[in-house]
C-alpha positions in Angstrom: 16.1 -35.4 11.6 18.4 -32.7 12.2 17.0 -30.3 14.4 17.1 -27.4 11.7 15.1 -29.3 9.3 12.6 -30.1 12.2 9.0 -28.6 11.4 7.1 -27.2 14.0 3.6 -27.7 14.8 0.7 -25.7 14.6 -0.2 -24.1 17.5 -3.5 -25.4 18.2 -4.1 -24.0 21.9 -3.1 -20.8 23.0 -1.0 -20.7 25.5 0.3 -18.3 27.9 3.4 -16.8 25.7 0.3 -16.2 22.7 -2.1 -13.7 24.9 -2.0 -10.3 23.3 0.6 -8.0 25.2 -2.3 -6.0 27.3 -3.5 -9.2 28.4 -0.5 -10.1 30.3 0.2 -6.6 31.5 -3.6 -6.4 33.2 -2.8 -9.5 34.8 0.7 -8.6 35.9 -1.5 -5.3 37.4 -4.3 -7.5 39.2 -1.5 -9.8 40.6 -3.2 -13.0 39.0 0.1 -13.7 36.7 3.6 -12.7 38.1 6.6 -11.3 35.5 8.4 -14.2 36.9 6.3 -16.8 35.5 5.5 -15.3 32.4 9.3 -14.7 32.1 9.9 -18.7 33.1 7.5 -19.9 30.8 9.4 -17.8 27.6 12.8 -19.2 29.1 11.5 -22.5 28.1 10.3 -22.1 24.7 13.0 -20.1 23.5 14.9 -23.2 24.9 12.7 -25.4 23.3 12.6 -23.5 20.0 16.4 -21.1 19.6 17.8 -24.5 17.8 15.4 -24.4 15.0 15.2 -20.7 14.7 18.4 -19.1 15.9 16.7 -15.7 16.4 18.5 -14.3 19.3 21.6 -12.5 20.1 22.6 -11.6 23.5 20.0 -13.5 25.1 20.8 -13.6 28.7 18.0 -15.2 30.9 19.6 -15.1 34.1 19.4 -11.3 33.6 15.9 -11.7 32.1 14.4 -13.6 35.6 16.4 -10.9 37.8 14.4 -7.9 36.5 11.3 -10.0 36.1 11.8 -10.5 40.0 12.0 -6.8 40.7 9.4 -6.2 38.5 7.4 -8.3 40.7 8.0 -6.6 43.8 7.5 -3.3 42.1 3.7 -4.7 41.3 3.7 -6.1 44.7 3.8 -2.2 46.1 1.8 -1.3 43.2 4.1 1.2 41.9 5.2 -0.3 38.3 7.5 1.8 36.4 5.7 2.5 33.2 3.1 1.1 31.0 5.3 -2.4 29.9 7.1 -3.3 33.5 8.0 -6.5 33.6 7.5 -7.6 29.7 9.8 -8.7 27.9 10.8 -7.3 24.2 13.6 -8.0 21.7 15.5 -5.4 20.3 17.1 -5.9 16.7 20.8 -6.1 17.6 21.2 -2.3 15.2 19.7 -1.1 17.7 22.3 0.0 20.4 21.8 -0.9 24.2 24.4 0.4 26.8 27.4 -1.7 27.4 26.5 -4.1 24.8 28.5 -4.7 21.6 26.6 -3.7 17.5 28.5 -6.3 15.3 25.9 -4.8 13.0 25.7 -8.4 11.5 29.2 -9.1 10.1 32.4 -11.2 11.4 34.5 -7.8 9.8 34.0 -5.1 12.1 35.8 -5.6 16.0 32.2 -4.5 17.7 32.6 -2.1 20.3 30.3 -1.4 23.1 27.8 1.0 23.2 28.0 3.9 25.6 24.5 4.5 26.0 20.9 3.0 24.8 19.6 4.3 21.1 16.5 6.0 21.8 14.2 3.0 21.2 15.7 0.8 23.8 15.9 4.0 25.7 11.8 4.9 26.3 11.5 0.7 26.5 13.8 0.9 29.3 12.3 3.3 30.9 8.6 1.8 31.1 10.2 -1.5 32.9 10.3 -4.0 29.7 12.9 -6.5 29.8 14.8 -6.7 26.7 15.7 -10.1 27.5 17.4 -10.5 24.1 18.8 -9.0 20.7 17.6 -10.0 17.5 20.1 -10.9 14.3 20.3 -9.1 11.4 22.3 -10.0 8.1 26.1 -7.8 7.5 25.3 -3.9 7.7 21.7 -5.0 7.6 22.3 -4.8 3.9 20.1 -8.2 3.3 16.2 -9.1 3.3 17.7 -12.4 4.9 18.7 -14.4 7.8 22.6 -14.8 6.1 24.9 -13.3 8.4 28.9 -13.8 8.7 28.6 -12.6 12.6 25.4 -14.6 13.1 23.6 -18.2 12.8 21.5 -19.1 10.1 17.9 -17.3 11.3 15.3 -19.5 9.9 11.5 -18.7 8.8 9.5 -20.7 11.6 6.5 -21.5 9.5 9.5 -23.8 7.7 12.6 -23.9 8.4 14.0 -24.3 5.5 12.6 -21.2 4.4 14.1 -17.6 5.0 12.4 -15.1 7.3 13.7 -12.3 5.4 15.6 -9.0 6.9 17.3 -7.7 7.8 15.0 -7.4 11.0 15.8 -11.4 10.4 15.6 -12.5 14.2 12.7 -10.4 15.2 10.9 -12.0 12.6 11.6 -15.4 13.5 11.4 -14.8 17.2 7.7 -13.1 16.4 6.7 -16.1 14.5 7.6 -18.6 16.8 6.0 -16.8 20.1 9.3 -15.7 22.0 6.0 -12.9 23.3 4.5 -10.6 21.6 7.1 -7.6 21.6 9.6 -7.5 19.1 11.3 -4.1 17.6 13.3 -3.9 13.8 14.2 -1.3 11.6 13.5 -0.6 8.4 15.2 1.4 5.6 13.6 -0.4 2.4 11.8 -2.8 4.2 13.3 -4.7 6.6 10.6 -4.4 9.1 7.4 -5.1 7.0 9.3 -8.1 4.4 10.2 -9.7 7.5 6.9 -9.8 9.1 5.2 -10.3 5.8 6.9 -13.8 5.6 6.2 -14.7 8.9 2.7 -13.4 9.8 3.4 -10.5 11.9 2.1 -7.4 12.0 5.0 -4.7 10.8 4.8 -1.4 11.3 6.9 1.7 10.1 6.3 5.2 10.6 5.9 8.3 9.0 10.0 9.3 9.1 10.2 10.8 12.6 7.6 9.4 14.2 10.0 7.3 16.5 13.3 9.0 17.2 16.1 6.4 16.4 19.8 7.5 16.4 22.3 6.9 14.2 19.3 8.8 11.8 19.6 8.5 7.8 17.3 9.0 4.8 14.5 6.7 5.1 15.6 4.6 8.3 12.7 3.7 10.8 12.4 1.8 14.1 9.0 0.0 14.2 6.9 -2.7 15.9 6.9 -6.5 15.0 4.0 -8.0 16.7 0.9 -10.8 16.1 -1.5 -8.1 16.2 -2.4 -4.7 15.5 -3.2 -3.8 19.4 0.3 -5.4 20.4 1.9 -2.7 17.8 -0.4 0.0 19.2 1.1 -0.7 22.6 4.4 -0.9 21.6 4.1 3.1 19.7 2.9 4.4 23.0 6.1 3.9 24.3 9.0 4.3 20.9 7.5 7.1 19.9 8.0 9.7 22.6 10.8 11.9 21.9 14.5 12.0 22.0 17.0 14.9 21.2 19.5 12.9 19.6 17.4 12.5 16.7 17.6 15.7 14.3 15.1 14.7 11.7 12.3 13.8 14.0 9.0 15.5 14.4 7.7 17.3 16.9 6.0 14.8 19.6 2.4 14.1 20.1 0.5 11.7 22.0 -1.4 10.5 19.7 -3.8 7.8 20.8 -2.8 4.7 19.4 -5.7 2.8 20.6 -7.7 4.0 17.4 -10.5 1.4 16.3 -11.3 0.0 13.4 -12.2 2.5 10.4 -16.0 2.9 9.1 -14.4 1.7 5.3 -18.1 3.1 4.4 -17.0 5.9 1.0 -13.1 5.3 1.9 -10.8 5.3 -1.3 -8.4 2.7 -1.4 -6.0 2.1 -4.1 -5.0 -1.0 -4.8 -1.5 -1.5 -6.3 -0.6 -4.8 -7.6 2.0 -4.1 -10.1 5.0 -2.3 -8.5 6.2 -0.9 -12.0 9.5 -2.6 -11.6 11.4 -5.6 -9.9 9.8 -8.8 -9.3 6.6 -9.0 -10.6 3.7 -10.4 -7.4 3.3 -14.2 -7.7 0.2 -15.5 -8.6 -0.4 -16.2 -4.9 0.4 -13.2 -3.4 -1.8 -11.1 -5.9 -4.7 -13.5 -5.3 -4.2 -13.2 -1.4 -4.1 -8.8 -1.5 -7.2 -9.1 -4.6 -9.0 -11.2 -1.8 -8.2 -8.9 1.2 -9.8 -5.7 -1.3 -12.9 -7.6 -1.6 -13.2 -7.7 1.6 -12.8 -4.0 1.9 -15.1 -3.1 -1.1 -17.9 -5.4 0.5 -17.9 -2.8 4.0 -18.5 -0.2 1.7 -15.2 0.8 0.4 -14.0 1.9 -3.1 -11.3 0.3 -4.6 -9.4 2.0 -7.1 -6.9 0.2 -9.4 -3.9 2.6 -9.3 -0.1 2.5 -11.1 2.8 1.8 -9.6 4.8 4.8 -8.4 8.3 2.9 -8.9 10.5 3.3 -12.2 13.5 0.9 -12.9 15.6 4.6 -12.8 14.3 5.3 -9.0 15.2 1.6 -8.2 18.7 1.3 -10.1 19.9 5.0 -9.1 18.8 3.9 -5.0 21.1 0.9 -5.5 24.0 2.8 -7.3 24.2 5.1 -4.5 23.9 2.9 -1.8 26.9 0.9 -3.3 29.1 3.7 -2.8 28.2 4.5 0.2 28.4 1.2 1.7 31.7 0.7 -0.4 33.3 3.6 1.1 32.6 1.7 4.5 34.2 -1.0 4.0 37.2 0.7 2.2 38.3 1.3 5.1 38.4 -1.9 6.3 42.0 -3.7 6.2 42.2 -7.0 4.0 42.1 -9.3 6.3 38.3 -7.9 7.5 37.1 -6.7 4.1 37.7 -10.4 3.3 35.3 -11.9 6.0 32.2 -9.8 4.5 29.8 -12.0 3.6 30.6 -12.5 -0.4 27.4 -11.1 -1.8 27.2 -8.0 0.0 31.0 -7.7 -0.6 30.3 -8.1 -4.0 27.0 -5.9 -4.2 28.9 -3.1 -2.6 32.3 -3.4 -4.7 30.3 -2.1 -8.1 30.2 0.9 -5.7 34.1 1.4 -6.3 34.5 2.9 -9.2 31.8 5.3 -9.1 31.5 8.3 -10.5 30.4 11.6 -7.9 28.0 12.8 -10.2 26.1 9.0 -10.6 26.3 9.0 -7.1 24.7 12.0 -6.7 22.1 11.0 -9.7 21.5 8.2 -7.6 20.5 9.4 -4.1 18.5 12.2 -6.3 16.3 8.9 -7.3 15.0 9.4 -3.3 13.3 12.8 -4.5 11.5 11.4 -7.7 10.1 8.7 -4.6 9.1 11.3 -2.2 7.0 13.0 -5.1 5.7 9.9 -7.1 4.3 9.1 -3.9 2.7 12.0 -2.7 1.3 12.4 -5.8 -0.7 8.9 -5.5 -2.5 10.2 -2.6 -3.9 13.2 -4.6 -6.7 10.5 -5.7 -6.7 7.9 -3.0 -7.2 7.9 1.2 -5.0 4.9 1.3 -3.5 2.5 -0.8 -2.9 -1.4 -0.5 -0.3 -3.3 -2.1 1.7 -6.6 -1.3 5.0 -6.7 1.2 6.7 -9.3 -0.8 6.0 -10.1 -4.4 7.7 -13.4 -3.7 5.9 -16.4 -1.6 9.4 -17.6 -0.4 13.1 -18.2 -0.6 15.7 -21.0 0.7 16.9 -20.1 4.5 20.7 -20.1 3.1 19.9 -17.7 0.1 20.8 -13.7 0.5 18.1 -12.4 -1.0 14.9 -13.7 -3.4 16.9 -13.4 -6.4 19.8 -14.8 -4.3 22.0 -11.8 -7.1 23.9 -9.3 -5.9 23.5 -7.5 -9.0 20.1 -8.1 -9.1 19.8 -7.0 -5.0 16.7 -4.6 -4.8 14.0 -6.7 -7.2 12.1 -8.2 -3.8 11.7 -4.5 -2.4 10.0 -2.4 -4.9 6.6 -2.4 -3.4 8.3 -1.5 0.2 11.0 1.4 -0.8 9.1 4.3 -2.1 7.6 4.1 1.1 10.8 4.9 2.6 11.9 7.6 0.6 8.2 8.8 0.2 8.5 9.0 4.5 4.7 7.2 4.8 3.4 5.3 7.4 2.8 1.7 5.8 2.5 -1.9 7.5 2.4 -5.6 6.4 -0.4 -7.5 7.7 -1.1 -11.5 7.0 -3.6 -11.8 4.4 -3.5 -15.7 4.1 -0.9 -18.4 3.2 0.7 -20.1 0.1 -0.5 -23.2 -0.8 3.2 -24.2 0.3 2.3 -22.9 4.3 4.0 -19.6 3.8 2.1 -16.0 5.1 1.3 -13.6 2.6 1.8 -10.1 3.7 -1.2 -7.5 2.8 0.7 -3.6 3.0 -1.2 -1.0 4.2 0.2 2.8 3.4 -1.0 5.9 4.2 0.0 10.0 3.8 2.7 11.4 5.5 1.6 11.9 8.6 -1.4 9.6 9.5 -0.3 6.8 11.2 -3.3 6.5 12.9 -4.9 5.7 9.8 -2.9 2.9 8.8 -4.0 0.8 12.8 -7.2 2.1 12.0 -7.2 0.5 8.7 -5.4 -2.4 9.7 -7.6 -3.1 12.8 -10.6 -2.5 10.6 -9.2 -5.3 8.2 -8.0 -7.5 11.1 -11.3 -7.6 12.2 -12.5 -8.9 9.0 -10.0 -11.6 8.7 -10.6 -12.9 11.9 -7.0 -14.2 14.5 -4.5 -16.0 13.5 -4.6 -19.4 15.4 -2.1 -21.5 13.6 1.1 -19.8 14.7 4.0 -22.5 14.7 5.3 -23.5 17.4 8.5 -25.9 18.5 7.8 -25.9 22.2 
């Protein structure tokens, strides 16, 4: 059996790599587990794991052992340098880290090296984690897929013939098949919380601002992709203190991201299961989010059936726009390079060509009917829940659900308003297919209120009890 199509196997014992993050970090502080180990024992099962799931970019354990050494001796003097010393953390390869090349995902761009971390991979630095590897995203991160002309084939780990979804592609797969708990995407429709929908994770994105990333845009977010809530929490700590290089970001607090569970006792919760447009939930995945309410209404919650706050003109004028822009990137590309974009996105972003300034500006107007559809839903509600995907899954080597580039946004309806909208929303696993694949259960809240989505989400992981059947290929 080639070893793409190999299946992995639950994981029936946890093991070292599968303790929550605070776990390993106490222990790194009481001197019972050493950086080095913990770092030696993730060498091996990305070893063991990379051919199946062909996560990582840039992954360098030499480098990886050598700070995990002086990460060591810094616990040996008990002096560590921040709250994550010594752990490691992918970063989604978008997401620039000094001296390091951002192919951005495609064979038609000459990467150059960046001159200085993005602000994420900045504050990680900082606290001592070891960002032992990048993660792989599809070209321009334009995909909700592992398809990339600049990297291999990512792969869902739950099956490998299955797609993880993107374009935070590699963090996905790298979360599902335990390369540790840290991972870090980004997300401008989606691309954190699809992604970890399909594989399990815990996906967070925040209010816009909330984490300072740089180069900024309308809707773009850096975010957590983790097997729990209290990893995530962790990880916030740390991303979200601030960073002048990011001009729409809000002012910093230090919020406390250790919330607990919400008291769901006289909470409104809407519960969206048509997105008003794209591809309608599967049976599955409305079953699985149905399920998760009921277990909300039966601590005391009220569940109100609400409408979708997504028209086919929001999603079509988002896409118009987007092809022009994306277009006008790759304009100026020579022929030679424009011709190594991978065909779909190339074809997605060539309807862009011809159009018209006033379209495009009808388009990116679409953003502002989001941002007030979705504040308006909260008039009624205190949160609302909603499925990540409305698809259970898609072949590894397809581009998208729909596999269509002019059919290229129908998977993301109930993740973009979020986006535009700028409200803090995750994906949790609610349950799986009755084909093996995780169901993601979305979790949004008002602008602002973060905490409420990890208290919401804590309240609910509680309920649902851990995951325990992660796979795993070594």
């Amino acid at each position: 059996m080639p070893a793409s199509a190999a299946k992995p196997a639950p994981n029936a014992k946890t093991g070292l790599l599968d303790l929550p993050a605070r776990q390993i970090l106490t222990a790194f502080q009481d001197r019972t587990l050493s950086p080095v180990d913990y770092m030696t024992a993730l060498v091996e099962r990305v070893d063991a794991s990379e051919p199946h799931v062909a996560a990582l970019y840039l992954y360098r354990p030499d480098m990886a052992l050598s700070e995990a050494r002086a990460s060591e001796a810094r616990y040996a003097k008990g002096a560590p340098q921040g709250v994550l010393d010594g752990m490691p953390v992918t970063m989604k390869e978008l997401v620039a880290t000094k001296g390091d090349p951002v192919p951005m995902g495609t064979a038609a761009i000459d990467p150059v090296a960046a001159d200085a971390d993005a602000p994420t991979a900045a504050r990680l630095r900082e606290d001592g984690a070891i960002m032992f590897a990048k993660t792989t995203c599809p070209d321009y991160g334009m995909l909700s897929s592992g398809l990339s002309t600049f990297h291999p084939l990512s792969r869902n780990p739950w099956d490998v013939t299955q797609n993880p979804g993107g374009s935070s592609a590699g963090a996905a797969a790298a979360g599902g098949a335990g390369y540790g708990p840290l991972h870090i995407g980004t997300d401008i429709g989606g691309s954190v919380r699809l992604p970890a929908g399909w594989t399990g994770l815990f996906g967070f994105k925040p209010t816009q601002g909330r984490v300072p990333i740089d180069p900024y845009y309308t809707g773009r977010c850096a975010g957590p992709m983790t097997p729990t809530v209290d990893d995530a929490a962790l990880l916030m700590q740390v991303i979200s203190r601030p960073d002048w290089r990011d001009a729409t970001s809000l002012p910093y607090q230090a919020l406390d991201w250790d919330i607990p569970a919400a008291d769901l006792r006289g909470m409104k919760i809407g519960l969206m299961l048509d997105a008003g447009c794209g591809n309608p939930a599967h049976p599955e995945v409305q079953a699985a989010v149905s399920r998760a309410a009921t277990l909300f209404e039966q601590q005391g919650a009220d569940i109100i059936p609400i409408a979708p706050v997504l028209t086919r003109q929001m999603l079509d004028g988002l896409d118009y726009a987007w092809r022009a822009r994306f277009w006008g990137m790759m304009e100026k590309l020579d022929d030679d390079s424009r011709g190594k974009i991978l065909p779909y996105i190339y074809d997605w972003a060539r309807a862009g060509a011809e159009a018209s300034p006033q379209r495009v500006a009808e388009g990116f107007d679409q953003t502002f009917a989001m941002r007030r559809t979705t504040a308006q839903a909260f008039q009624s509600v205190d949160v609302i829940i909603s499925p990540v995907n409305p698809d259970v899954s898609y072949p590894a080597e397809w581009a998208s659900p729909t596999n269509d580039p002019q059919r290229p946004f129908e998977h993301i309806c109930f993740t973009v308003p979020w986006n535009m909208g700028e409200q803090p929303a995750c994906s949790i696993h609610c349950g799986l297919s009755t084909s093996g694949m995780p169901i993601g259960l979305q979790i949004v809240a008002p602008r602002y209120q973060d905490l409420k989505v990890f208290s919401v989400a804590r309240a609910y992981e509680d309920m649902r009890g851990p995951v325990t059947d992660w796979p795993r290929f070594g």
